[in-house]
LOVOZA-163243 format. One record per residue (C-alpha): residue in three letters; y negated, x negated, z negated. Coordinates in steps of 0.1 Angstrom, whole numbers, padded with zeros to 4 digits, always signed. Example, Ala and Ser with C-alpha at 12.3 -4.5 7.8 and 13.67 -1.06 7.14 Angstrom:
// residues 2
Ala+0045-0123-0078;Ser+0011-0137-0071;
// end
This chain:
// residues 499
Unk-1324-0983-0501;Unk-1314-0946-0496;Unk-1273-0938-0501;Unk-1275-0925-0468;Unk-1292-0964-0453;Unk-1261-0981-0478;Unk-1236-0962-0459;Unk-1253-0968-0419;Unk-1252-1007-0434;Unk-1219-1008-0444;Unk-1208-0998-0411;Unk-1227-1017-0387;Unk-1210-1045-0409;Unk-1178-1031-0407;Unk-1179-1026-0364;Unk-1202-1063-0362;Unk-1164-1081-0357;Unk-1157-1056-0328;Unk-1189-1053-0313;Unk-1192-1090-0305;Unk-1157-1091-0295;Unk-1164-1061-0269;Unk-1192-1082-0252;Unk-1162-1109-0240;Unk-1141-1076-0227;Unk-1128-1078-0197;Unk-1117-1040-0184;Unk-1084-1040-0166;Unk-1086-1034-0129;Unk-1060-1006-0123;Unk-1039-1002-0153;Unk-1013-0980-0137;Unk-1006-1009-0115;Unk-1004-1036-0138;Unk-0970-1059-0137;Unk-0972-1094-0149;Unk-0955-1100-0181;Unk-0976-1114-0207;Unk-1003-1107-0232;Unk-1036-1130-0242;Unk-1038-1143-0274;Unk-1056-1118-0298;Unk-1069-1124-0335;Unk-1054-1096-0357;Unk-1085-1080-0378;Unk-1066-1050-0385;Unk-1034-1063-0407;Unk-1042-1040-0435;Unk-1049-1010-0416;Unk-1011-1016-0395;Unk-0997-1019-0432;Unk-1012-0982-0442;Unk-1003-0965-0411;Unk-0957-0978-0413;Unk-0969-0968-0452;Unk-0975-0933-0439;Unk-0940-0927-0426;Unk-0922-0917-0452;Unk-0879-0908-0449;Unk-0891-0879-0471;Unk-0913-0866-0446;Unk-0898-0874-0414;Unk-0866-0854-0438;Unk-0885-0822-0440;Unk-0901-0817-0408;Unk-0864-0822-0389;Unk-0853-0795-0412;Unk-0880-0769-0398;Unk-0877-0783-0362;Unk-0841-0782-0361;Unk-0831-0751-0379;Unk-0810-0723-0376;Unk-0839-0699-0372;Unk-0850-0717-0339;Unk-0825-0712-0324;Unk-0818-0743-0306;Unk-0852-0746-0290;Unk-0841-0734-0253;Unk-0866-0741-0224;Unk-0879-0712-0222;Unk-0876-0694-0260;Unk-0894-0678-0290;Unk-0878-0710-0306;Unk-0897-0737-0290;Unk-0930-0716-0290;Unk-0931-0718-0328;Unk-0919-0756-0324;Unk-0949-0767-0304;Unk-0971-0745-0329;Unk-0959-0762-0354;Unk-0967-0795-0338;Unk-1005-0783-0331;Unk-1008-0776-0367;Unk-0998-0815-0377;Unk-1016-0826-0345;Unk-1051-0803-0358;Unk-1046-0809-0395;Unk-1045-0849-0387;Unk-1077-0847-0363;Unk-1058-0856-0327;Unk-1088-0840-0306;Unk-1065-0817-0279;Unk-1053-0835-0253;Unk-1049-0806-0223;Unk-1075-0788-0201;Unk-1094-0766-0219;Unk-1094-0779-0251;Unk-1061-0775-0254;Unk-1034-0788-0274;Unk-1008-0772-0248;Unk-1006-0783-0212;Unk-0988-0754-0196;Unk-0965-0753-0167;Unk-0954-0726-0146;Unk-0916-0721-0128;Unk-0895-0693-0120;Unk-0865-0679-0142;Unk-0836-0670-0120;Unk-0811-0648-0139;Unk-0778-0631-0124;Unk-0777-0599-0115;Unk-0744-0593-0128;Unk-0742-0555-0115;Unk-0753-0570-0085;Unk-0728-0594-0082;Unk-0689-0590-0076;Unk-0669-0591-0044;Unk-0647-0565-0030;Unk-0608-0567-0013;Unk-0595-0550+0010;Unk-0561-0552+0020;Unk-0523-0533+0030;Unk-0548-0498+0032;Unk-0562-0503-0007;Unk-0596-0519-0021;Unk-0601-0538-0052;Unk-0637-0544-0068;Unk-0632-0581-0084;Unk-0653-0591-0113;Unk-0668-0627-0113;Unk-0657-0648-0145;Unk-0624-0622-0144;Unk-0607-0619-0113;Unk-0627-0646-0090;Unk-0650-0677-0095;Unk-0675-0694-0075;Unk-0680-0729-0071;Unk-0716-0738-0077;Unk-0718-0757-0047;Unk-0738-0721-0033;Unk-0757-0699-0057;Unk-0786-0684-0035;Unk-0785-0643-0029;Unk-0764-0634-0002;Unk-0742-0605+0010;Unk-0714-0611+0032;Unk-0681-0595+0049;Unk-0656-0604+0070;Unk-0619-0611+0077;Unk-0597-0632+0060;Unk-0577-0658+0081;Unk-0549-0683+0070;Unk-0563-0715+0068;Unk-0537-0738+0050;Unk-0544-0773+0041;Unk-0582-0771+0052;Unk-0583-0808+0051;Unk-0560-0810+0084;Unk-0582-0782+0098;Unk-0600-0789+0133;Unk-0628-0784+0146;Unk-0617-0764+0175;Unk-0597-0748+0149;Unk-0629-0739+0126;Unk-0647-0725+0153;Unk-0617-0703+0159;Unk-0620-0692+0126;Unk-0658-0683+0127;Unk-0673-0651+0110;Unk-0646-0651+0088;Unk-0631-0660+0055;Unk-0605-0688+0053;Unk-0579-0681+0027;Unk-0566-0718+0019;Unk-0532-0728+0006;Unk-0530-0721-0034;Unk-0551-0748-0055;Unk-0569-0763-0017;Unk-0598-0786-0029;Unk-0625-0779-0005;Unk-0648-0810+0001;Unk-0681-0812+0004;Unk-0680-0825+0040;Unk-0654-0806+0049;Unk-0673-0774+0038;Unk-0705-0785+0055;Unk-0684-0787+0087;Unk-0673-0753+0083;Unk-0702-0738+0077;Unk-0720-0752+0111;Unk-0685-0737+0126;Unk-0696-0700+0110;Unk-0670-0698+0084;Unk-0681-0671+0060;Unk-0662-0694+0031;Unk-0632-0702+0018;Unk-0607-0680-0004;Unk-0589-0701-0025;Unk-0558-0691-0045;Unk-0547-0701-0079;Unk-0519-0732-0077;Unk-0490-0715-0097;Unk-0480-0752-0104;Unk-0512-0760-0122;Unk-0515-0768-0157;Unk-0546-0757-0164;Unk-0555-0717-0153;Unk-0580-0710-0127;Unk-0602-0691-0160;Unk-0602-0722-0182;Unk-0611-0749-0155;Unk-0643-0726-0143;Unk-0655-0711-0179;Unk-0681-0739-0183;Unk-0698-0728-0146;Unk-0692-0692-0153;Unk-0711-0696-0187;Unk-0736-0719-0165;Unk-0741-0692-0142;Unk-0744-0664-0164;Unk-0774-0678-0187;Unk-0806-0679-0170;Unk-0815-0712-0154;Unk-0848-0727-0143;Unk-0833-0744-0116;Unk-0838-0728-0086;Unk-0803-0717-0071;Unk-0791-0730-0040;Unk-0801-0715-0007;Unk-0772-0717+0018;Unk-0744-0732+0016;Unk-0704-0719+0019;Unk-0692-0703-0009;Unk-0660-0715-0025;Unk-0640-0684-0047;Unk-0610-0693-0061;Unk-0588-0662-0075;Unk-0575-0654-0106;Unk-0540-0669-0115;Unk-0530-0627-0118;Unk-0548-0621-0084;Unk-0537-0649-0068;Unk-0501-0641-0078;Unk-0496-0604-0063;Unk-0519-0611-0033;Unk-0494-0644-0021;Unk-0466-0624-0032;Unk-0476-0596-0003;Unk-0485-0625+0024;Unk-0452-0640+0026;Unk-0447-0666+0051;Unk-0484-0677+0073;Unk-0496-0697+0098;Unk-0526-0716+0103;Unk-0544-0692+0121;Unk-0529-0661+0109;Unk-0548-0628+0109;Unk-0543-0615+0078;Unk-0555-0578+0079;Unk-0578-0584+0051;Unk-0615-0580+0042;Unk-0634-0593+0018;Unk-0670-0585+0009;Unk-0690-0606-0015;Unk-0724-0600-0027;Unk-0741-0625-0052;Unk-0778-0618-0067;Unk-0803-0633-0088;Unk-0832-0622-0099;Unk-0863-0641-0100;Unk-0895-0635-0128;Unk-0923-0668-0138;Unk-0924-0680-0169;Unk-0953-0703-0186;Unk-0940-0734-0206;Unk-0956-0757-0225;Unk-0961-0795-0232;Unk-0974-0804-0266;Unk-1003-0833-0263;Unk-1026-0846-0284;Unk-1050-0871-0280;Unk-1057-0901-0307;Unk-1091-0916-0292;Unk-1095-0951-0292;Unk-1124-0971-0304;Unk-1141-0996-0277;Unk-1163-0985-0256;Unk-1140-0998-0221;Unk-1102-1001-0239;Unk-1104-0964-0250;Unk-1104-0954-0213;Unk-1067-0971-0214;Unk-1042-0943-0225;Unk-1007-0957-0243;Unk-0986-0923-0237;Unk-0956-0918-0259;Unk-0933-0889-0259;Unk-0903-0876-0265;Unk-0893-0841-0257;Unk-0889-0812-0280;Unk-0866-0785-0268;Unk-0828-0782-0267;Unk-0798-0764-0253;Unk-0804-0730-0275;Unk-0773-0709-0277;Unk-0737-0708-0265;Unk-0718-0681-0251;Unk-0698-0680-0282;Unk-0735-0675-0300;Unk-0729-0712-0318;Unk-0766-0725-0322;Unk-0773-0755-0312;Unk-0801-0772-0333;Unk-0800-0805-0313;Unk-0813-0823-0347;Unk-0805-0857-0334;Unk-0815-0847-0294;Unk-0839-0842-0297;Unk-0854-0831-0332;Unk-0851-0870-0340;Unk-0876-0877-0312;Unk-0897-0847-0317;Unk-0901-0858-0356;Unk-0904-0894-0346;Unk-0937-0888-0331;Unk-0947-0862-0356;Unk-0946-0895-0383;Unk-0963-0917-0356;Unk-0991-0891-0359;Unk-0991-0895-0394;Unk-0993-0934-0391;Unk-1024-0927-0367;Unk-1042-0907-0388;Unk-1040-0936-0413;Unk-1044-0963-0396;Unk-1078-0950-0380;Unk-1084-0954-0344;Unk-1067-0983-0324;Unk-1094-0999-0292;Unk-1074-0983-0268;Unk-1067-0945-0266;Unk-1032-0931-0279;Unk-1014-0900-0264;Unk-0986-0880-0279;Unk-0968-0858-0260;Unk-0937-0835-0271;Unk-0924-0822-0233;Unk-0909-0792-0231;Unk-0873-0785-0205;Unk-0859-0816-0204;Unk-0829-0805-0210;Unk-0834-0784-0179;Unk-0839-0816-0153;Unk-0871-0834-0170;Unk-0893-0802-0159;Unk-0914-0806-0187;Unk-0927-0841-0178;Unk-0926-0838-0142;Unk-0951-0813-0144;Unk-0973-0834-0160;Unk-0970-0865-0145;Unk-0971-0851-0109;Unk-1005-0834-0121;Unk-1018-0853-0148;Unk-1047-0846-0166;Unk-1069-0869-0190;Unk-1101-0867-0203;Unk-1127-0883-0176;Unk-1126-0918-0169;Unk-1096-0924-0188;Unk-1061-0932-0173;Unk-1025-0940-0182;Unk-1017-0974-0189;Unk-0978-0974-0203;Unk-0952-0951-0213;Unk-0931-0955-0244;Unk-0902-0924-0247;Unk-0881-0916-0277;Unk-0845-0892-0277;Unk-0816-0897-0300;Unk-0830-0919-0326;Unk-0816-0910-0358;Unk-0777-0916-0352;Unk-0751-0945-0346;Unk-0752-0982-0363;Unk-0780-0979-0385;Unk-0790-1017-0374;Unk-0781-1009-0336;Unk-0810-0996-0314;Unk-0807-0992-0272;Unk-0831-0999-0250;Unk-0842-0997-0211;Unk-0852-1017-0192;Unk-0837-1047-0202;Unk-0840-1079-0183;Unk-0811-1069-0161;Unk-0839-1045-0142;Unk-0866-1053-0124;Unk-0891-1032-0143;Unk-0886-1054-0174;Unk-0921-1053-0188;Unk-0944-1064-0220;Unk-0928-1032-0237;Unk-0891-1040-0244;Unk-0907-1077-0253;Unk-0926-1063-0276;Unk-0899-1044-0292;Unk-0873-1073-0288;Unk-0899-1095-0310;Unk-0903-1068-0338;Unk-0872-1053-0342;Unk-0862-1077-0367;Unk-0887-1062-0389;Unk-0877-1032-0392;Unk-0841-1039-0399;Unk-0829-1038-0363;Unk-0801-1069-0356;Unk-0787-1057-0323;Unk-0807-1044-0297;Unk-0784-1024-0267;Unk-0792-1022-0233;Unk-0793-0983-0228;Unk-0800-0994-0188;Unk-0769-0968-0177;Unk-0795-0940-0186;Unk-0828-0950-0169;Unk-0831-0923-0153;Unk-0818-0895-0177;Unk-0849-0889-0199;Unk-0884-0886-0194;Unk-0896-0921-0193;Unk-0883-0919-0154;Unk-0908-0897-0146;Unk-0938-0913-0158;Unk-0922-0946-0137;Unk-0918-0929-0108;Unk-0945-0905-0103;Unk-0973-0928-0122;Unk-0958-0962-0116;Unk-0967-0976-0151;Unk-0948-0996-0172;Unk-0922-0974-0193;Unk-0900-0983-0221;Unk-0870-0958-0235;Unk-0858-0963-0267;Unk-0822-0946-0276;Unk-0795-0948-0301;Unk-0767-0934-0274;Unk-0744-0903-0276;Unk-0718-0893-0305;Unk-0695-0870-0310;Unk-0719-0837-0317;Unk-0740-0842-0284;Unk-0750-0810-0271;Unk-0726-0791-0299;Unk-0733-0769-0322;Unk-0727-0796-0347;Unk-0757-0816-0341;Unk-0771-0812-0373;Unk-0798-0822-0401;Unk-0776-0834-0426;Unk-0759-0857-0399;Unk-0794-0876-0393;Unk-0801-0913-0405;Unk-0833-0906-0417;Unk-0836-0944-0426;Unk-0831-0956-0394;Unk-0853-0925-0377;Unk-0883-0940-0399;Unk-0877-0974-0384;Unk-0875-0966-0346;Unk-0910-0946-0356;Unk-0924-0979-0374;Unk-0914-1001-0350;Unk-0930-0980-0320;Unk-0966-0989-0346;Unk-0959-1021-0346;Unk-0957-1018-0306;Unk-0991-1000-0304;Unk-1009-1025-0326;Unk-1004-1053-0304;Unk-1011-1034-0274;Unk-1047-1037-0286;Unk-1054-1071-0273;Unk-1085-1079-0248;Unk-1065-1080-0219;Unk-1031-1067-0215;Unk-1004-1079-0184;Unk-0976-1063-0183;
// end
């Protein structure tokens, strides 16, 4: 017999097991609609090739690529950035060197994304006072803040008029006050539904003066929006809406002191003209997927997604990088050693993706664009989700999860964990429930409606802070969240699956 004959024998041998097996399949109807809660029974064949692929992830490994991902020189990874362009290269080159065919359009490892980056205009942007036969040019983040209630472009002028408490204000007294600004007794809160009121009166806004009684100065309670609103933002900024722009404690302090005595209703023999801009450009984004083909003819059409996203919070204002090694480098190198385990455990029935989403810290951008347009190779479609973020920190036996039985959507996935965790060193397993819908797993829920799973070791003290660093990372425990999610994929190769 011919080497080349030996070899064809051995594996018609080898896949005999299987191909008798696949004859008895039964192909599940709809999997994105499956919900019952239990799986057949399943002979395991493949014990030995489970005990290569938690062999393949190695502390070591999982050590070094958390250093790259989470360095200095990527600059915290920000959605978009140079930063997270080299990350998700450097996740292709794992994902080709490994053989995950590309799991995009195209033959693509990179399903991109388009949104808009709205940036301010801060020459465009200031307000101006006039008042007593003078004018002053205010600065935003200096000598006036906005409430973020109403970012969108706008330029507006008018009066001022003594409003007082604006809580007590009525609405025949709003509609009084119409086309023009309501300055508010120092340190007024303005409510939401008390601003929506005035703005159906016509109120340009409200002009609200520094409380000399406060504790805190009007500058330090409104430097997180002003840093907010200075950085770009992929967020689109709110159209509408009444602007709320409190006044420098200094500003505040000689305009009251020229007022005197007022009256709800007063005139004041003031103008004030604000002008707020933002500029608009697209940018491209990317989410990182690659595709771990599965082996039976009918199961390989049934995609197991798991993700975890890979970008971060970039730089402060102060220029402190923030690395984000633990959210979510830990995630991002979590599935990077999952690859690994793939690679050597050979292909599972059914089809594996991995995908590394870009912008969640930006509202879950990254995997809404994807799950609101998926995209999978013909025929194939997305059975179940499992998401990672935050895996490496906090009791190093202690792992979170959601859903738990306390939700509805409690599904084969958590069970599956709950009866492995012991394995893999984990004693306690938290319900991270309070944070369903706070990471990317929601969106493959909603948008899909497949069963998801989220699997978190909860906030510390460094979350998004510069001090969120490598050397702060339980590499231990990040191996064992990435073995554990194996052990999860190997029995979710059973004949039939019911979630």
């Amino acid at each position: 017999m011919t080497r080349t004959c030996l070899r064809t024998a051995a594996l018609l041998a080898a896949l005999a097991p299987f191909a008798s097996a696949a004859t008895h399949l039964r192909q599940v109807e709809s999997p994105v609609k499956v919900t019952a809660v239990q799986a057949s029974g399943w002979s395991d064949p493949r014990a030995d090739q489970l005990e290569r692929a938690l062999a393949a992830i190695q502390v070591e490994k999982v050590k070094a690529d958390i250093h790259f991902i989470a360095s200095d020189d990527m600059a915290g990874r920000d959605s978009p950035s140079p930063g997270l362009r080299i990350a998700a290269r450097f996740i292709r080159s794992r994902l080709e060197r490994l053989g995950f065919t590309p799991g995009a359009k195209n033959r693509s490892y990179f399903h991109e994304y388009s949104l808009t980056q709205h940036t301010l205009d801060e020459t465009g942007s200031f307000a101006t006072l006039s008042f007593g036969g003078e004018e002053q040019r205010l600065m935003f983040g200096v000598d006036y803040f906005l409430s973020p209630n109403a970012t969108g472009n706008r330029d507006v002028s008018g009066a001022l008029v003594y409003g007082g408490d604006i809580a007590q204000l009525t609405d025949e007294q709003l509609a009084e006050m119409a086309g023009k600004w309501i300055l508010t007794a120092p340190g007024a809160r303005a409510s939401r539904r008390g601003s929506s009121t005035a703005e159906s009166a016509g109120v340009l806004g409200y002009v609200i003066p520094a409380d000399p009684q406060a504790e805190t100065s009007v500058a330090e309670s409104f430097a997180r929006w002003v840093q907010f609103m200075q950085r770009p933002s992929l967020q689109a900024p709110r159209g509408g809406g009444m602007p709320s722009i409190n006044l420098s404690d200094s500003l505040s302090a000689r305009l009251m002191g020229r007022l005197g005595d007022l009256t709800v209703g007063q005139a004041l023999n003031a103008n004030l003209q604000e002008s707020w801009k933002v500029d608009a450009k697209p940018v491209v984004l990317e989410n990182v997927c690659g595709l771990w083909v599965g082996s039976d003819a009918k199961l390989k059409n049934e995609v197991i997604i798991l993700s975890a996203h890979y970008d971060h919070v970039g730089v402060n204002a102060a220029g402190e990088i923030h690395n984000g090694a633990d959210d979510n480098g830990s995630g991002t190198t979590g599935l990077l050693a999952i690859a690994e385990a793939l690679e050597a455990y050979g292909p599972m029935r059914r089809s594996v993706m991995l995908m590394w989403v870009s912008a969640e810290e930006k509202g879950l951008l990254g995997s809404a664009a994807w799950t609101k347009d998926p995209w999978l190779p013909e025929g194939m479609q997305p059975l179940c989700n499992v998401n990672i973020d935050m895996i490496g920190r906090n009791a190093p036996h202690e792992l979170g999860i959601t859903p738990t039985k306390d939700r509805s959507e409690y599904n084969r996935l958590t069970q599956l964990v709950e009866k492995h965790m012991n394995a893999e060193g984990f004693t306690k397993l938290n319900s991270a429930d309070a944070y369903w819908g706070r990471s990317d797993h929601a969106n493959f829920s909603k948008n899909l409606g497949i069963p998801v799973a989220f699997l978190f070791s909860d906030v510390h003290e460094d979350y998004h802070k510069p001090t969120d660093d490598p050397e702060k990372i339980d590499y231990s425990k990040l191996s064992r969240v990435a073995r554990l999610v194996v052990r999860v994929l190997h029995d979710l190769q059973a004949d039939e699956l019911r979630f």
